[in-house]
C-alpha positions, 0 to 999 in steps of 0.5 A: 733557405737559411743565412749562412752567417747563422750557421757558425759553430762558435756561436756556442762559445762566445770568442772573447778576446784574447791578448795574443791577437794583435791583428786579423792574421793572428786572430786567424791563425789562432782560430780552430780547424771547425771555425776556420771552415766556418769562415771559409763557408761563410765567405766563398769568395776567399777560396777561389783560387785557394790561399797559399797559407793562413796570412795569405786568408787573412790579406785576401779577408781584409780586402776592399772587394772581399769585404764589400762582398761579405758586407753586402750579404749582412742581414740588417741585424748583422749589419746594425751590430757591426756598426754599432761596434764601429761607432761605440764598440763591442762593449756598448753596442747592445745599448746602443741598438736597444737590445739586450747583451744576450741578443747582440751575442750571437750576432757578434760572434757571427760577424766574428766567423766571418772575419769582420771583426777580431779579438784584439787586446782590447776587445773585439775590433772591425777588420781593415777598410770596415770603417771606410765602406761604412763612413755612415753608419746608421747614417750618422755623420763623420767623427767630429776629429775628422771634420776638424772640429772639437768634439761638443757632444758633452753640450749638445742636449742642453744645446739642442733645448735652447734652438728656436722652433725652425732649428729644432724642427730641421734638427729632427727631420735630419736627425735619423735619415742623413747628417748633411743639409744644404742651405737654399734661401736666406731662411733656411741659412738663418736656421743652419747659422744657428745651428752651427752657432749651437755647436751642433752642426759644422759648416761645410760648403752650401750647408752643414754637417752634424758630427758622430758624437752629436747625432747620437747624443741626439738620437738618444744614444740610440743607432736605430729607432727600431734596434733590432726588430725584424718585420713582422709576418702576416698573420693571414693563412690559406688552407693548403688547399686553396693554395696548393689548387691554385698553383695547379691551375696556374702549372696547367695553364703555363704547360699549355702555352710552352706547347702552344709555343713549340707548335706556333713556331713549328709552323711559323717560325720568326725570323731572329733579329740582327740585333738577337731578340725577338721582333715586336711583331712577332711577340705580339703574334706569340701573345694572340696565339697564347691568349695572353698579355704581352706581359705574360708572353715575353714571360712564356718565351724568356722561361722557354728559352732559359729552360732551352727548350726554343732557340735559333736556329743554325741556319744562314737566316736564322729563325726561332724554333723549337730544340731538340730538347723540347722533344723529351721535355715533351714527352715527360709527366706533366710534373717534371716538365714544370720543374725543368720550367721552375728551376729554370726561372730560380737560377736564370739570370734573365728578367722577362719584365724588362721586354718592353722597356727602354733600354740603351739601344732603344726598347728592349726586345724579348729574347735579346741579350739586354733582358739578362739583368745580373741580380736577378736570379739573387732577387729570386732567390732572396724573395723565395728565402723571404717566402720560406722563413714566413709561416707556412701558407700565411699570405705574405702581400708585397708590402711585408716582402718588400720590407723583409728584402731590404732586411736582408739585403741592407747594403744592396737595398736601401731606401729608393732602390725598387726590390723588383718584388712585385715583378718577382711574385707576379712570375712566381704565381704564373709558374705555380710556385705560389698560389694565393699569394704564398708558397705552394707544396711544390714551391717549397721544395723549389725553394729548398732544392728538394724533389719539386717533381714529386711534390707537384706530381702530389698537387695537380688534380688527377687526371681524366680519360675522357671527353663529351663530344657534342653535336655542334663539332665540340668537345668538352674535357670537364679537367685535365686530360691524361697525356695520350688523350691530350695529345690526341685532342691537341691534334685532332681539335682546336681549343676554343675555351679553357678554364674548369673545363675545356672545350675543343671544337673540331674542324676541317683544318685540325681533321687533316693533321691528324691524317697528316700524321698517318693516323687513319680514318677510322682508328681516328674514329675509333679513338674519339668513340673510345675516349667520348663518354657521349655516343659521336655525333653524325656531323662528326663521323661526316667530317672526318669521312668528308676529309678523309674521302680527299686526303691524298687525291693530289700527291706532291712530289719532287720533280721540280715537283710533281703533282699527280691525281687519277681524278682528272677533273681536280688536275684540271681545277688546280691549273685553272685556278687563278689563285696558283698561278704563282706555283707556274703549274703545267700539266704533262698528262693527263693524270699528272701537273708539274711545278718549278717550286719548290714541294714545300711551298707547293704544299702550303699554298694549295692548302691555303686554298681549300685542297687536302693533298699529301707528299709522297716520296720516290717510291709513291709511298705516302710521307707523312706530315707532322713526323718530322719537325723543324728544330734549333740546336741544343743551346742553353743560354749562359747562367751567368756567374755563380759563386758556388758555396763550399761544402763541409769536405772542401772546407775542411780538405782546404783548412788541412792544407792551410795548416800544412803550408802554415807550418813550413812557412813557420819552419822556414821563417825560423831559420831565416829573418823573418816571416815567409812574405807572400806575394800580394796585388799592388791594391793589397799591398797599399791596404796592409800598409795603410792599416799598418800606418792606422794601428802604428805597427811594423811589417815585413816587406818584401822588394825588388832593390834598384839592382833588381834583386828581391829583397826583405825588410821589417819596414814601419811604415810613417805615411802611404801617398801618392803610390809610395809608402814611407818610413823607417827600416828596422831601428834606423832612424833613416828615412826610406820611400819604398815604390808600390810597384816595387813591394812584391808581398807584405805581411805583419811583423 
């Protein structure tokens, strides 16, 4: 997963300033068809909705919002040299980040391709409103002209020499990490007086600031004490083996519990809240059912559901159950039923590890919409590109990602701000996308967004087609099951332990699902016989012919419903029976029993006590159970917004496009006073103009006059306040204010 700002073609060639370039928009116009697709690959943003021409780029590149959002996507070597050159400029930036001019090169013409800097007369410069997202770079203070104060750095070392212990002291702790200190207590105000009497620092209110030009005097002229030094990999390694092994365990473990999932709410589906989510109660009973913590459930349920496979149900009372969706995911190889688990998890937007926390409306449920956190699924991403660009199987332990993180996100992660990494590998272990700690195969190819399929299919252990059934009702599968026999032992038996291997014990209950299902009794046996590497055992053959024997004496209709036996004698046990007499049964014959409920609850209830009856349809025959299951509809929860990249041909079908509008926009402006004027929002209008006022140039504007007539004009703008900008028109001397509101476009002269 490669930074795109390291894909820039003019790396090659190094830009080096040219005198034509007298803002970004010349710079811009100036570049080559490939370096104008790299920009527009670089930041995406810039092309939704598609600029009108090349000025109108250049307007959207120099936004406060734009440029915030390229900012944030800086690696921290990115982000040091571009404030570097804003603190000393292009020229003294290697010295001042300890690196050599061949290391800052690259970095500088990266920064370049995204437009944050351009080739002025003088040398490459910061584009508009770089200066105020960084008012701290390298957490050095504001310039001493800002302060209002004259600039000492010249005296600041001999200065610093002559401070008493304390004020030296407080002079380094405050050195790298913020240029602001507040005064509490009579000692500390004599330490910042003498400070202050040094010329090292100017007072402020409670306290004091270090200007720019003295912090880095003091710092040795250095912005970073560690340059550019990325951190370093582990050197630890796992053999593939191990790693690869133990993710397959972990993808088996998860299969299991989404199907142990599906068949819970199968059966018992939860009611869904009013609020959206999942009860408490509820999750705990998911947690029990999957053997697991409520840590792991809530993960179980929020990837279940982010892969649309559980959802609610559309019925007035709305309960959670299983899609239409998981059917076929069901029916997959155990392979891609995890990639549409694992693809899920990369590029959903829901964090399970918020189930459970306090929220804004008290805890946070599973499965509501406050477990969605929008950062997320860039963390995920984040921590899989950590992941990838380490060596291969080198175990990569949290300290080491969470400090690659807050390298490659400095903007977005600074000091304080929880990565999150931990809860992100913890859910990386438990989909078998790492093991031991590092990448699997099939992780790798998650990661990259090749065939994670095919690389799992390659690391899970190959499949048995056998068991050994023991006389105490159990069975043991030594390892994973082929699919058919594993289906067949998920419905015959129950789990009882999973591990190496795992054991299912055979019972009444699990005997009668499979008769349920219209299997019969001896194909059952058949099976069983065919699979078991042992001989049956004969307390097994007695069980399934004991339960086979009554499955079906009683048949529940609808009638009310009706209940019917040729086997007077159990009728007459069910009316009797005192444990029913909810279900009002009556007897009509002597063969036959009625009841007003409904054949549903009929059903369920007799079960619970002890019998094994069936539901038959109009025509006596039997309808068998299990066939037919409850489902939600088809609903994949929302993705969130993605800012999708931009391919080579839409790049370079767009750059075409710009060239065409920019060279009738040429065409037309030469015929008339001036450039085209593309119309621009009041908070872009209000940037050009600043930057105009910043760099003393003028600018074409384009207004609505009092008759409400659009009008142009060369405008050279003196001051921007208050929602009015204010200078001169052309030559004249005359004095004009010009209403934000009322500027439609702006463009440089």
């Amino acid at each position: 997963m490669p930074h795109i700002l390291g894909q820039c073609r003019a790396c090659a060639d190094y830009p080096w300033p040219v005198a034509h370039a007298r803002s970004l928009a010349d710079d811009i116009r100036a570049r080559s068809d490939a370096q104008l697709a790299d920009l527009l690959r670089a930041r995406p943003d810039l092309v939704r909705p598609a600029p009108a021409d090349l000025g109108a780029l250049a307007s959207r590149a120099a936004t406060v919002s734009s440029t915030r959002r390229a900012l944030e996507s800086l690696r921290a070597d990115e982000l040091r040299v571009l404030e570097a050159v804003v603190v000393v400029g292009a020229d003294g930036a290697a010295a001042a980040l300890g690196a050599s001019a061949r290391a800052v090169k690259p970095l500088l013409t990266s920064l370049w391709a995204a437009a944050l800097l351009w080739r002025s007369p003088d040398g490459l410069r910061p584009s508009r409103g770089i200066s105020d997202l960084l008012a701290q770079p390298a957490r050095l203070g504001p310039t001493a002209a800002s302060l209002g104060a004259p600039d000492r750095s010249a005296d600041a070392a001999d200065a610093y020499g002559r401070l008493s212990q304390p004020a030296r002291t407080a002079v380094d702790r405050l050195l790298w990490v913020y240029p602001r200190a507040t005064l509490d207590g009579a000692a500390t105000r004599a330490v910042g007086d003498e400070i202050i009497a040094a010329g090292l620092a100017v007072a402020i209110d409670g306290g004091f600031i270090v200007p720019r030009e003295v912090g880095l005097v003091l710092r040795g002229g250095r912005l970073y004490q560690d340059g550019l030094t990325a951190p370093t990999a582990p050197a630890a390694r796992w053999s593939a083996d191990d790693v690869n092994s133990a993710a397959a365990a972990e993808v088996l473990e998860l299969l299991w519990r989404v199907e142990e999932l599906a068949h819970l709410w199968e059966h018992n589906s939860p009611r869904l809240l009013r609020s959206g989510g999942l009860s408490v109660r509820d999750h705990r009973a998911v947690a029990t059912a999957l053997d697991a913590d409520l840590e792991l459930a809530a993960f179980v349920l929020e990837i279940a559901y982010a892969a649309g496979l559980v959802g609610p149900s559309d019925d007035f009372e709305a309960t959670w159950l299983p899609t239409r969706a998981y059917d076929e995911w069901a029916a997959a190889d155990p392979a891609e039923r995890w990639q549409t688990l694992a693809v899920a998890w990369r590029d959903t937007t829901r964090a399970p590890s918020r189930a459970g926390a306090p929220g804004e409306r008290g805890v946070i449920n599973v499965l509501s919409d406050d477990v969605a956190w929008p950062f997320m699924r860039q963390r995920r991403h984040d921590i899989l590109s950590v992941l990838y660009d380490a060596p291969e199987f080198a175990s990569a332990d949290i300290e080491y990602v969470d400090s690659a993180l807050r390298w490659r996100r400095p903007m977005r992660l600074q000091e304080g701000v929880p990565t999150h990494a931990a809860e992100v590998l913890r859910e990386a272990a438990w989909l078998g996308i790492t093991g031991r700690g590092t990448l699997s195969a099939p992780g790798r190819a998650i990661a990259d967004g090749s065939d994670a399929a095919a690389a799992m299919a390659a690391t899970l252990p190959e499949p048995i087609d056998h068991v050994l059934v023991q006389a105490d009702l159990t069975a043991v599968a030594p390892g994973p099951l082929t699919e058919d026999l594993r289906r067949l032992m998920q419905l015959a038996a129950v789990v009882e332990s999973r591990g190496g291997a795992t054991v299912y014990r055979f019972t009444e209950t699990s005997i009668r699902q499979v008769l349920d299902t219209g299997l019969p009794a001896a194909q059952l046996l058949e099976s069983l016989s065919r699979a078991s590497r042992t001989p049956l055992p004969q307390p097994l053959e007695y069980l399934i012919a004991d339960v086979a024997r009554r499955h079906g004496q009683t048949r529940i209709g609808a009638a009310g419903c009706y209940l019917r036996n040729d086997d007077t004698g159990a009728l007459d046990a069910l009316v009797a029976d005192r444990s029913l007499s909810p279900l009002q049964l009556h007897k009509i014959a002597p063969t036959v029993v009625v009841s007003p409920a409904h054949p549903g609850t009929v059903l369920e209830m007799i079960r619970q006590h002890g019998y094994s009856p069936v539901v038959e349809g109009p025509d006596g025959h039997i309808v068998h159970a299990g066939r037919e299951h409850p489902r939600a509809p088809n609903l994949r929860p929302s993705p969130g917004i993605q800012l999708a990249r931009v391919d080579e041909g839409v790049a370079a079908a767009l750059v075409a496009r710009l060239r065409v509008n920019e060279s009738r926009a040429a065409a037309t402006a030469s015929e008339r006073e001036g450039p085209r004027i593309p119309e621009t929002d009041p908070t872009e209008t209000m940037n050009l103009l600043q930057d105009a006022v910043g760099e003393g140039l003028p600018v074409w504007i384009g207004y609505v006059d009092s008759d409400g007539e659009p009008r142009r004009a060369l405008f050279r703008p003196n001051r921007v306040e208050g929602g009015r900008a204010i200078g001169s028109i052309g030559d004249s001397q005359q004095t004009r204010t010009f209403v934000i509101h009322r500027i439609s476009g702006v463009v440089p002269a």
